[in-house]
C-alpha positions in Angstrom: -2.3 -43.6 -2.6 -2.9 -41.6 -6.0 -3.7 -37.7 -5.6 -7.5 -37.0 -5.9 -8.2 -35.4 -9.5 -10.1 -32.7 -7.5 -9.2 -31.2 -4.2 -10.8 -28.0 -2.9 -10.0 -26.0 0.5 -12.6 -23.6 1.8 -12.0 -20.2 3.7 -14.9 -19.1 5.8 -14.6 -16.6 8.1 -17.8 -15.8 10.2 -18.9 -12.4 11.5 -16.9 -10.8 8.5 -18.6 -7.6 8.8 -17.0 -7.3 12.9 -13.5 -8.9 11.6 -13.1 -6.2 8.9 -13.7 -3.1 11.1 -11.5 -4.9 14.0 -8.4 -6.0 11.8 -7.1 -2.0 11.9 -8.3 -1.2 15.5 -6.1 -3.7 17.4 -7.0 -1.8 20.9 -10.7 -3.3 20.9 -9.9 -6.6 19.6 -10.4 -7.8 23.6 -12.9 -5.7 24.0 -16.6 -6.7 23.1 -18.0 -5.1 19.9 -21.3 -5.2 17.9 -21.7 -3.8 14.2 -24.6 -1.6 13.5 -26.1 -1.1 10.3 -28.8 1.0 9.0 -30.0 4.3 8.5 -30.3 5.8 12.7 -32.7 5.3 14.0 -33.3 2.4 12.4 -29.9 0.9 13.4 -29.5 -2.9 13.9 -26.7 -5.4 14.7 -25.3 -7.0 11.9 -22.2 -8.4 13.3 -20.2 -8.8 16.7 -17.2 -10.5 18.4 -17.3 -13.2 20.5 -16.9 -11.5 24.0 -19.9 -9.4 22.6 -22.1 -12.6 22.2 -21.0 -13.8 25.2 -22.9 -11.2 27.2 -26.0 -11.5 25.3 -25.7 -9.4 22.3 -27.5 -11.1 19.5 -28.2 -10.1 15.1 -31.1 -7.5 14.7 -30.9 -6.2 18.4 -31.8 -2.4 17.9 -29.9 0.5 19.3 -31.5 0.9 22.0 -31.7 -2.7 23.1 -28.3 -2.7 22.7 -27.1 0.2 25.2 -29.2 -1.7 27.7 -26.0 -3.8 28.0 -22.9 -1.9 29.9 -19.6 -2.3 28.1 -20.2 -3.2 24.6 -18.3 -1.0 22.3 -20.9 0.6 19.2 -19.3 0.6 15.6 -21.3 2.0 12.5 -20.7 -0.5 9.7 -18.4 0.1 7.0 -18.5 -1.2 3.1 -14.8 0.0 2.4 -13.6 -1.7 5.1 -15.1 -4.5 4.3 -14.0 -4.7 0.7 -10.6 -3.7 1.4 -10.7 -6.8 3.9 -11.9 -9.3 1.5 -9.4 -7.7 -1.3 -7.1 -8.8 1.1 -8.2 -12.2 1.8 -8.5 -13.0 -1.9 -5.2 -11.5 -2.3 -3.7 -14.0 0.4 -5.5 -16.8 -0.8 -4.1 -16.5 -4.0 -0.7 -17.0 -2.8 -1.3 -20.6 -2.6 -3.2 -21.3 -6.0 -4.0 -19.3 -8.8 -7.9 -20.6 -9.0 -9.7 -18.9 -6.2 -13.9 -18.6 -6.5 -15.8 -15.6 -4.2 -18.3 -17.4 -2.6 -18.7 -14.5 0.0 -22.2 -13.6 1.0 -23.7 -10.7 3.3 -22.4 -10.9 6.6 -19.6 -13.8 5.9 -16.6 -14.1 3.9 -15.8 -17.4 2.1 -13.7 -18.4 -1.2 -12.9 -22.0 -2.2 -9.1 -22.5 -3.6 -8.9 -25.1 -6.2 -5.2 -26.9 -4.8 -5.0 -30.1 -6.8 -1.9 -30.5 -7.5 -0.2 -28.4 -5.4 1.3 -31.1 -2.8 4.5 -31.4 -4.7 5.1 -27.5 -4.2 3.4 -26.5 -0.9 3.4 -29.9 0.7 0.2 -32.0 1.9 -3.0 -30.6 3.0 -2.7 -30.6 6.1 0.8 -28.0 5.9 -1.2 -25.8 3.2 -3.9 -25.2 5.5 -1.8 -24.6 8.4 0.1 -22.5 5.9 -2.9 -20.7 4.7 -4.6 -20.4 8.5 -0.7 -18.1 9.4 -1.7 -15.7 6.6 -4.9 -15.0 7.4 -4.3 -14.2 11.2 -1.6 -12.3 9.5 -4.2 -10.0 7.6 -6.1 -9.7 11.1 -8.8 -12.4 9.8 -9.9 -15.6 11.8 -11.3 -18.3 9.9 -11.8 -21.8 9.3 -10.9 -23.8 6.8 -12.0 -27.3 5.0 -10.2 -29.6 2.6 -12.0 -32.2 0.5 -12.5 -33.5 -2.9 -16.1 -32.3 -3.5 -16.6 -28.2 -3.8 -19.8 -27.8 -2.0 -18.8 -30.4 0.8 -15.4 -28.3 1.4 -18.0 -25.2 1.8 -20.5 -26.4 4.0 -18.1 -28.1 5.9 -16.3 -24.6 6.6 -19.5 -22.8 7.1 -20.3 -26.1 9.8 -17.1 -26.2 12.1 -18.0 -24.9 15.3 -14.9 -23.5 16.1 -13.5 -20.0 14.2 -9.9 -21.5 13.6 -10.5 -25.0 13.3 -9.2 -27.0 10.0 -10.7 -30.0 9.2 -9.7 -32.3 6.4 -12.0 -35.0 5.2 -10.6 -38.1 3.3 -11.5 -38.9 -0.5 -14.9 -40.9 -0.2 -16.2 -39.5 3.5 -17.4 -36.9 2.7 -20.9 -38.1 3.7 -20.0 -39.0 6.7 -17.9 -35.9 7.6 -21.3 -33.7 6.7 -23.6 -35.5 8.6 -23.2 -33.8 12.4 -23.7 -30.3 10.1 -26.6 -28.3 11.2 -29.5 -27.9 7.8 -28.3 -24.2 7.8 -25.1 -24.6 6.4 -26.7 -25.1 2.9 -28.8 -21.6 3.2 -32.0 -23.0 1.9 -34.6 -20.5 1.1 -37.1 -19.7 4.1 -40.4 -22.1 2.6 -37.9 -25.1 2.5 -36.0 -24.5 5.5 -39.8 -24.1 7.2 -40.4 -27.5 5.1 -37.3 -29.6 6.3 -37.8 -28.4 9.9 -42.0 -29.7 9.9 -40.4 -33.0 8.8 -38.2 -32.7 11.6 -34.9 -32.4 9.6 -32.2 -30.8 11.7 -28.9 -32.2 10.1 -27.5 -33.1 6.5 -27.2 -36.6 7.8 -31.0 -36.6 8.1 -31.2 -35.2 4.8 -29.3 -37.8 2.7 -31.4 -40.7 4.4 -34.3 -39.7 2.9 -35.8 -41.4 -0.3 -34.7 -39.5 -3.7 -38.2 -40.4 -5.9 -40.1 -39.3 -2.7 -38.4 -36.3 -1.8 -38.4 -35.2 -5.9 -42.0 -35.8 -6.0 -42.4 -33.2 -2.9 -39.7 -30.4 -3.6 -39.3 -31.2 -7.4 -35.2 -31.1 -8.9 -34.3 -28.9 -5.9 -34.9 -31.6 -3.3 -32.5 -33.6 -5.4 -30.2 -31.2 -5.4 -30.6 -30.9 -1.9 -29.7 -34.1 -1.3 -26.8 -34.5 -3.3 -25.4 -31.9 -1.5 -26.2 -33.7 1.6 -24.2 -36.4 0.5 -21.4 -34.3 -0.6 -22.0 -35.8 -4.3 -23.4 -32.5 -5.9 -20.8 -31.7 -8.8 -19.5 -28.1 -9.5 -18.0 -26.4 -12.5 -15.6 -23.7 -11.0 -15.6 -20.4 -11.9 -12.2 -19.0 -10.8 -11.8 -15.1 -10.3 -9.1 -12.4 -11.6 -7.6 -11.7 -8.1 -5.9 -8.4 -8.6 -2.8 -7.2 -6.8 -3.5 -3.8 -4.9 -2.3 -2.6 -1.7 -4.4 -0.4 -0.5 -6.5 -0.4 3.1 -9.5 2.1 3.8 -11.0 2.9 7.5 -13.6 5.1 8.1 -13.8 6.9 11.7 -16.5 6.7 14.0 -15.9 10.8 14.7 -14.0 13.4 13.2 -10.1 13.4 14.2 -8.2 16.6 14.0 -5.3 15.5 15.8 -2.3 14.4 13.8 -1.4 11.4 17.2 -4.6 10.2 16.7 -4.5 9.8 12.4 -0.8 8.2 13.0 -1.8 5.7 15.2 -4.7 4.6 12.6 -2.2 5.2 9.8 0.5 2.4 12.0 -2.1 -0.3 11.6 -3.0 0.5 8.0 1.0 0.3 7.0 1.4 -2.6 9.2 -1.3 -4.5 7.1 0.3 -3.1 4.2 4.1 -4.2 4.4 3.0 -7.6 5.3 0.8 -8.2 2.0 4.0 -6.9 0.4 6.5 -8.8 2.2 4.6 -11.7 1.2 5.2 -11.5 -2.4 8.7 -10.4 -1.6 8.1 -6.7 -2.5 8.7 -3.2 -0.8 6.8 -0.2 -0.7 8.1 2.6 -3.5 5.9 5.0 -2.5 2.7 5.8 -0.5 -0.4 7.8 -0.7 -2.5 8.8 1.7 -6.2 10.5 1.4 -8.0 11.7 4.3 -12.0 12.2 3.4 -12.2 15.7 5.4 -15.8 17.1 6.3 -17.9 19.1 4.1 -16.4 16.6 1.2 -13.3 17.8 0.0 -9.9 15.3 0.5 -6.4 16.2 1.1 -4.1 13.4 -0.7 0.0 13.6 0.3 2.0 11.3 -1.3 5.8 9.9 0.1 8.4 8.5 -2.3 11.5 7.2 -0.4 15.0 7.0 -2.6 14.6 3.6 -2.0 11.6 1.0 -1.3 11.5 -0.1 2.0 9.0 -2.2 4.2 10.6 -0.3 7.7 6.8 1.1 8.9 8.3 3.1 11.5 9.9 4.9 8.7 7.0 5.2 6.6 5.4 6.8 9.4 8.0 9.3 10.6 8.0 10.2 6.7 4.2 10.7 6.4 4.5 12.6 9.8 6.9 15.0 8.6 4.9 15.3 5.2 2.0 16.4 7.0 3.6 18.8 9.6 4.3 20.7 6.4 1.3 20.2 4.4 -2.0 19.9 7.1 -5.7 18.7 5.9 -7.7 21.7 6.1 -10.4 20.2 8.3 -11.4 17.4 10.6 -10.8 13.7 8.8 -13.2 11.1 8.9 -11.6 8.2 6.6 -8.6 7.3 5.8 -7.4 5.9 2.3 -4.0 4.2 2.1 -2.5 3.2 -1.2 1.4 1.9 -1.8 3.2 0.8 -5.0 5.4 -1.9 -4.6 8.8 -2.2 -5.8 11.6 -4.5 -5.3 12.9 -4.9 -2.1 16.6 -3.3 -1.6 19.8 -5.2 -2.1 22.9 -4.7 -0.3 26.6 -6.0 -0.6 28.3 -5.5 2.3 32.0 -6.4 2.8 33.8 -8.4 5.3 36.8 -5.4 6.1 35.0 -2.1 4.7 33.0 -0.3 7.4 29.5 -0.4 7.7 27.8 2.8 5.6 25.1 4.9 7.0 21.5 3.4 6.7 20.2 5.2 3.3 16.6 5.5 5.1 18.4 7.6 7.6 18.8 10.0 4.4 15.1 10.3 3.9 14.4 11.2 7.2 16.5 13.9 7.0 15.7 15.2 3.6 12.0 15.2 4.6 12.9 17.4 7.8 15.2 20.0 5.7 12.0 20.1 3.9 9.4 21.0 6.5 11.7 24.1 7.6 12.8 25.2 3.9 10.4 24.0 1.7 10.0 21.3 -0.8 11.0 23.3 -3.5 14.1 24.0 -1.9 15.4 20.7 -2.0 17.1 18.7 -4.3 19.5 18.4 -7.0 20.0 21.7 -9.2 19.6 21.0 -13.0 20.5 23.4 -15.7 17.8 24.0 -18.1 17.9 24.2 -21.8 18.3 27.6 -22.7 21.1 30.1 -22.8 19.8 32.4 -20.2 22.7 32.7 -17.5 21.7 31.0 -13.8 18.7 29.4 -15.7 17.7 26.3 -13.1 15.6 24.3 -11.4 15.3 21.4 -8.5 14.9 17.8 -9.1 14.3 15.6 -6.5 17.2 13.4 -5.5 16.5 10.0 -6.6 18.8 6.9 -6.5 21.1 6.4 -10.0 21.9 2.8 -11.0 25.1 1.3 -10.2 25.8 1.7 -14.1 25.2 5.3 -14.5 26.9 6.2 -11.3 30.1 4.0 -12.9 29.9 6.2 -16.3 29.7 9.2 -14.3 32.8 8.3 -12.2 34.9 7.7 -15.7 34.2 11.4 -17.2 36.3 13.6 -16.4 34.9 17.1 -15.7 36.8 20.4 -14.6 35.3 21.7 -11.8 33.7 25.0 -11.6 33.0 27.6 -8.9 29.9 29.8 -9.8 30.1 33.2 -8.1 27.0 34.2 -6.6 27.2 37.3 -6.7 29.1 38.4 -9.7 32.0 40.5 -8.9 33.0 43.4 -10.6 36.3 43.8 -12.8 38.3 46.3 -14.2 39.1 45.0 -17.5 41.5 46.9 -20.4 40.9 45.8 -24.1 43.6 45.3 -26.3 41.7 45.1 -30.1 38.7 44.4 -28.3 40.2 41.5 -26.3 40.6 41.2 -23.0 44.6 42.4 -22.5 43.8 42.9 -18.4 41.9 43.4 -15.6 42.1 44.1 -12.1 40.2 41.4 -9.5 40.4 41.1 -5.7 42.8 44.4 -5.1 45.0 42.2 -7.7 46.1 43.3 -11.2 46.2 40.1 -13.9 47.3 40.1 -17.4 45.7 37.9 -19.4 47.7 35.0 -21.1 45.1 33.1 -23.2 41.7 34.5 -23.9 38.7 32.2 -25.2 35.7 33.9 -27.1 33.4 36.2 -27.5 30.4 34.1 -26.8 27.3 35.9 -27.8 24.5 35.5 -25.2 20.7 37.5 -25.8 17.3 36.8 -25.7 13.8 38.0 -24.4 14.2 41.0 -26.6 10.0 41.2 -26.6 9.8 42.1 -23.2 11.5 44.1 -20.0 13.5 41.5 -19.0 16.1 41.6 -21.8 19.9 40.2 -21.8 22.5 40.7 -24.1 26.3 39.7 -22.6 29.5 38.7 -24.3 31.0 35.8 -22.1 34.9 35.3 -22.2 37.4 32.5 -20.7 40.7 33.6 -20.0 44.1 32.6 -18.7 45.6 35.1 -16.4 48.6 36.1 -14.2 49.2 38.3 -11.6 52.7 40.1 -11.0 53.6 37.6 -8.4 53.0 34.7 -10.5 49.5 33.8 -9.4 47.5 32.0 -12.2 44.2 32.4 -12.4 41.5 30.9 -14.2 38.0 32.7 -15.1 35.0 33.4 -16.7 34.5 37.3 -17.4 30.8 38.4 -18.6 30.2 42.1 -20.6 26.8 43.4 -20.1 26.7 45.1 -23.4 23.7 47.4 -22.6 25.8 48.8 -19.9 29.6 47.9 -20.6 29.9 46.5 -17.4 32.5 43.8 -17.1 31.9 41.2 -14.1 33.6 37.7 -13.1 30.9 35.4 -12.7 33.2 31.9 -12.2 36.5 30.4 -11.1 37.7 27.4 -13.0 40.0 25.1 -10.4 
């Protein structure tokens, strides 16, 4: 059996609208919901789960018709959510092929995946779907899905299974066939033909491709042609694939303003749950995340986490983002959320058969991130000299994790070390043609063996803070043979002699 030249598969999930706001609240997915949208008090029901329908609730049932029935959960529609939903659905589709058309309409969410030639690398149709079905329950997203050679009979098809989940794949050259139980509604015809095809008494697509194509051109003109091609499943398509773009980001909007932080970290665990999976999938990690709550009166508080290393662990991620905003609160009550992660390569380790096991490195963060809440994040990190002369001139860099390359180079050089005294101590120092000759340190007297210098050290002349020392490293003993090794510092303005480091 040769492979078909064209093969299409067709994602169409219905309700889209209810699935979108549902996907981050998993504590009413068994509970039933309806979607209102409109301006109040205007409001209408766009959208709803299954449980909802099943106690009556039905599209454009008004707010008030709607709280005549007990137990039905209200939710104000949400375009972010919505987007961010079908961003991811595009983003999973695209995992399977490269050529994915939006076909998604108000209200439903459908994309066609062009697969031809795929069975060699993600097996037959019938795995690839199953394959495809996985990742979109994984994204929080029920939908069905239909595979045949024709474009618009993969799409109709999809839109005509009664079943959310079902997958149904029709065999090159049945496609007629396959579309004839389909309802007329599956094509979306335009309200006068609909009204036109249901006088006639037209009620399925396999009614539709009996009738006569001269008679049915001379009353409808080219459309009823068209119509009937697609009836067939014979109407031919020239695809128009879509950029799908890689970004992980989720948005939710809140139904109320939440000013308690238990409340935003349960809504931020579903967000990074969505999150890590989309990134596990392309066999990435998070790198860093940012977070911006919408607070009231329209100002936004945005925080942003950067691990030493990426990681997909969302407990973690959480405890992190906890932490971050124990020390750093929104300013007001938050009603939507924005989360957006880089990704990064996910973390390699070597572990050997007789050394120990070493501490998890996430561990680390966790700790760093609480010595900052109680010190401050200015207060942590690693201390880096500046580029000037000015003595004690630092400031804090963020630890961050150093190649295996640098930290090798840095192991081969060979540095002496150096203990900064903070304060300086004063010294008694004698000069000897204006060298140091000795100096008394510690209740201990020292005479000086080799002496390195002057260094010259002065700047800021232009304002109050002026410095002027003379900076010497000398070589000394003590009676009892005690050598000692230091750095002595002359404020010149006040010919005060201080040791300000031990060399060991």
């Amino acid at each position: 059996m040769s492979t078909p030249a064209e093969l299409y598969a067709c994602v169409y999930a219905k309700e889209f609208p209810a699935q979108a706001m549902l996907r981050l609240r998993p504590e009413l997915r068994d509970k039933p919901c309806a979607i209102l949208a409109g301006e109040p008090p205007l409001q209408a029901v766009c959208a709803m789960n299954a449980k909802a329908r099943s106690l009556g609730v039905e599209h454009g049932m008004t707010k008030v018709e709607l709280e005549t029935i007990p137990g039905v959960v209200r939710l104000r529609r949400s375009t972010l959510e919505e987007q961010a939903a079908r961003i991811a659905m595009l983003e999973g589709a695209g995992t399977f092929s490269p050529r994915i058309e939006d076909r998604t309409q108000d209200g439903s969410f459908s994309c066609v995946i062009d697969i031809a030639g795929t069975e060699k690398l993600l097996g037959s149709p019938a795995i690839l779907s199953a394959a495809l079905q996985s990742r979109l329950k994984a994204i929080g997203i029920t939908g069905s899905i239909a595979v045949s050679t024709n474009f618009h009979a993969a799409l109709c098809l999809a839109r005509g299974i009664s079943s959310r989940s079902a997958i149904l794949i029709v065999p090159p050259g049945t496609e007629s066939t396959a579309l004839a139980s389909c309802p007329l509604s599956v094509l979306q015809l335009p309200a006068q033909q609909a009204e036109t095809f249901s006088v006639w008494g037209i009620r399925t697509l396999g009614m539709l491709a009996e009738l006569p194509e001269k008679e049915l051109i001379a009353r409808m003109g080219q459309a009823g042609k068209r119509y009937r091609q697609l009836a067939r499943g014979e109407f031919p398509h020239l695809f128009l694939p879509i950029e799908a773009t890689f970004v992980l980001e989720e948005r939710m909007e809140l139904d109320t303003p939440v000013e308690v932080f238990e409340t935003l970290l349960f809504v931020v665990g579903a967000m990074l749950e969505q999150v890590t999976r989309r990134a596990a999938a392309r066999v990435l990690a998070l790198a860093a995340v940012t977070l911006t709550l919408m607070l009231e009166g329209g100002t936004s508080h945005a925080r942003t986490v950067r691990p030493a290393l990426p990681t997909n662990d969302r407990q973690l991620w959480i405890k992190l983002l906890h932490l971050d905003l124990e020390s750093h609160p929104p300013q007001g009550a938050v009603f939507a959320l924005i989360l957006k992660a880089d990704p990064g390569s996910t973390t390699k380790m070597q572990l050997g058969l007789f050394t120990p096991p070493v501490p998890d490195p996430m561990r680390l963060d966790v700790t760093l991130a609480r010595i900052r809440a109680i010190v401050g994040e200015e207060n942590v990190g690693c201390a880096v000299l500046k580029d000037t002369h000015r003595p004690d001139e630092l400031y804090i860099k963020p630890f961050a994790a150093a190649s295996s390359f640098a930290a090798q180079q840095a192991s081969l050089i060979s540095r002496a070390a150096v203990r900064q005294l903070r304060p300086a101590e004063n010294a008694a120092v004698t000069l000897h043609h204006s060298r140091p000759h000795g100096f008394a340190f510690r209740e201990r007297r020292y005479a000086v063996e080799h002496a390195y210098g002057p260094w010259l050290m002065g700047g800021d002349w232009w304002n109050s803070a002026q410095w002027n020392f003379e900076q010497w490293d000398v070589l000394a003993r003590s009676q009892d043979g005690v050598l000692l090794c230091c750095c002595l510092v002359r404020e010149l303005a006040t010919n005060r002699w201080q040791v300000v480091a031990l060399y060991d």
